[in-house]
N, C-alpha and C positions, 0 to 999 in steps of 0.2 A: 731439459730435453736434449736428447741426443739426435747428429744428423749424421749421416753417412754418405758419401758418394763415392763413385768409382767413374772411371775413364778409361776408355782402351781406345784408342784409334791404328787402322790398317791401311797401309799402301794399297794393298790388293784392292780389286774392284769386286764385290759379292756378284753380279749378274754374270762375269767370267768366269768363276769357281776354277783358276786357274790353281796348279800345283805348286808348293813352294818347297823354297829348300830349310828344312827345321834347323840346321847345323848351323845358318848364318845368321850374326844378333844386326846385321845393316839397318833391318826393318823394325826392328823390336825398340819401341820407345816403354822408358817406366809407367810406374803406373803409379799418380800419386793417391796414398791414401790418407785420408784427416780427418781424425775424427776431435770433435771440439763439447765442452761438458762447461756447464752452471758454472764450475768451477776455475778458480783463477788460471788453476794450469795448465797448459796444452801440449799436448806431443803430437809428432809427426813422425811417419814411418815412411821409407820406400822401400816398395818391390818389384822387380822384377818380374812380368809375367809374360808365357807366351803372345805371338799379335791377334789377340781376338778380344772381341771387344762386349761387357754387360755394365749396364745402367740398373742402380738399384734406387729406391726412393723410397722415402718414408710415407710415401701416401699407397695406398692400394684400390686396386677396380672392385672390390669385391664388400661390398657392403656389412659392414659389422651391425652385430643388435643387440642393445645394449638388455643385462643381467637382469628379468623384473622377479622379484620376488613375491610379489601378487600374482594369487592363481587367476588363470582369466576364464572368461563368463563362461565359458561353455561347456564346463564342469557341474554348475549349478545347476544349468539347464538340463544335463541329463539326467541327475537327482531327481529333478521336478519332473520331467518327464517319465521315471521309472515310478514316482509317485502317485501320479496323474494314471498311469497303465494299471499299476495296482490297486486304485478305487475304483476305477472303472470295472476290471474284474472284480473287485465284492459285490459293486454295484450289479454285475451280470449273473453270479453264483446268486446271489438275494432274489432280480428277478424272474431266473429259473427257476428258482424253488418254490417261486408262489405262483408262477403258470402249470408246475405241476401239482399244486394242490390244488390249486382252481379248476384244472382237469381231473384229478382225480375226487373230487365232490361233484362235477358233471355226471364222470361216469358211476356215482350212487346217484344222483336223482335220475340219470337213464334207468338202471336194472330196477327202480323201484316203480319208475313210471311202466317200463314194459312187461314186471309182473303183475300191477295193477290187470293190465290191459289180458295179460295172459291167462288170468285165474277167470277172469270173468267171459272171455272169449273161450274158454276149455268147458269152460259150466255148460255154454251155452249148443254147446256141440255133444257135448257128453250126456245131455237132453235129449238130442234126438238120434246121435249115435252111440247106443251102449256097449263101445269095444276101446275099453280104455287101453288095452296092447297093443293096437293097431295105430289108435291116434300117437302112442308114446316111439311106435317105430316108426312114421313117419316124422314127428317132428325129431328125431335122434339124422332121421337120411338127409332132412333139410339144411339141418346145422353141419351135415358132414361135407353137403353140397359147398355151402357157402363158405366154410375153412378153404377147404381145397381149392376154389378160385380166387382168396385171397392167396394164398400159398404161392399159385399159378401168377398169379399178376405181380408178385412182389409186394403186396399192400402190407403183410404181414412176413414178418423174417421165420422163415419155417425150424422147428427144432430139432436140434440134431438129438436123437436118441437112440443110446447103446439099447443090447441086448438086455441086461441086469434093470436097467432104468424101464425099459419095459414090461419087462419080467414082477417089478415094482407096481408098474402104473395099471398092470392089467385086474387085479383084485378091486384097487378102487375104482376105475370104472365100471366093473360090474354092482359097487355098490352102489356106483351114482345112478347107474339104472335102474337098480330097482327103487331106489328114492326115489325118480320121477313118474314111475309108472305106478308105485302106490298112492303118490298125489296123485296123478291123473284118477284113480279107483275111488280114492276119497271124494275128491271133488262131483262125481257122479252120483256118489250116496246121499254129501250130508251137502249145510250152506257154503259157501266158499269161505264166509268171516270164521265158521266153527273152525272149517281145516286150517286155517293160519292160525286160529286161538291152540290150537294142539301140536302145529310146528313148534310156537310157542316155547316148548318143553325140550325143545334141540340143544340148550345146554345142560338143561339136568342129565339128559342120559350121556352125553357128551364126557363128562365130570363122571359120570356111574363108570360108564364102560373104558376112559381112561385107567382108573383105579382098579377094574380088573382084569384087564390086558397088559397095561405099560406097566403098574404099580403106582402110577403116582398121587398120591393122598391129597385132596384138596384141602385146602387152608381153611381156617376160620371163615377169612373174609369171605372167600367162594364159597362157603356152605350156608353164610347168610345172605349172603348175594341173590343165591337159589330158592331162597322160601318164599318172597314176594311172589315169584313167578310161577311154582307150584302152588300156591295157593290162590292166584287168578287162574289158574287152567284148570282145579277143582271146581272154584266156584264157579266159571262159565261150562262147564260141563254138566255139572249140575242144574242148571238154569234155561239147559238148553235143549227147544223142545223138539229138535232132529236126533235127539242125543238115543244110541242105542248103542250093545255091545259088538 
């Protein structure tokens, strides 16, 4: 080990911060320095220095900390924790996905419960009032009622639609009206079970009129697909004693 010290003392008094004269060595005493080693041999030096005076020591106020080369804990912990974050999100992606399948199997047994309810409520009015246009233009003004105060209220996010996208959507709406105003027609003639055994046939023509508008040729599979079902809507036609042309 090695040690070091130094020494300097001054006549002057520090609290007077009196001026002195640098040119005269009267005041100036040496300054010994020694330094001493493990080793047998020692030397000694003096110098000379102006009168002022520092104290050095091998000790310090400042606290050393000693090299670890272990990484410490809380590196792991945020591993564990980004690990912990990212199961917890599968866990959330997982069960949003089956709260929206669980809504959306809700909302089929709604529209299959409120057709139920719809075909048999239309029968029963188309009984006694035979103006199947009339019924189909007011339930068209009630649905438009009730959009628009969802719209109004914020229940529902209203859609922004261009000119072209209208322009688009205005031909299928007039098809979907007459779709429902020929059910409403039907339903006034025959039984309500016959007119859904005849919807029934909504993919054969589907599949017909695809192939000669778009072009597109159904498959094998889809063309066997369709025989079952054409051949229950013959034979409940045939069998059916409302059945007329």
């Amino acid at each position: 080990m090695q040690s070091a010290a130094y020494s300097l003392s001054s006549p002057c008094s520090i609290p007077s911060l009196k001026p002195r004269k640098f040119g005269s060595r009267a005041g100036s005493q040496p300054i010994r320095v020694s330094s001493s080693f493990a080793a047998p041999e020692r030397h000694e030096h003096s110098v000379s220095l102006p009168n002022r005076s520092w104290r050095l020591s091998s000790s310090s106020s400042l606290p050393l900390r000693a090299w670890n080369l272990v990484p410490s804990d809380s590196k792991p912990d945020r591993f564990e924790v980004r690990a912990t974050a990212a199961e917890s999100a599968g866990e959330g992606e997982k069960s949003g996905s089956l709260v929206k399948t669980l809504e959306l199997g809700l909302l089929f047994g709604l529209w299959y419960l409120f057709n139920i309810y719809f075909n048999i409520y239309n029968k029963q009015v188309l009984k006694v009032f035979h103006y199947p246009v009339t019924i189909s233009a007011v339930q068209f003004a009630v649905g438009t009622i009730i959009v628009s105060l969802m719209w109004t209220f914020n229940l529902y996010k209203k859609p922004k639609v261009s000119g072209e996208q209208l322009v688009a959507i205005v031909p299928l709406a007039l098809v979907h009206i007459l779709g429902n105003l020929f059910t409403n027609m039907s339903l006034g003639k025959v039984a309500v079970s016959f007119t859904h055994t005849i919807k029934a046939m909504e993919p054969f023509f589907s599949v017909v009129l695809s192939a000669m508008f778009l072009g597109e040729l159904p498959t094998l599979w889809v063309v066997g697909s369709l025989l079952p079902i054409v051949g229950g809507v013959v034979l409940a036609s045939v069998t059916e004693a409302s059945f007329n042309w």
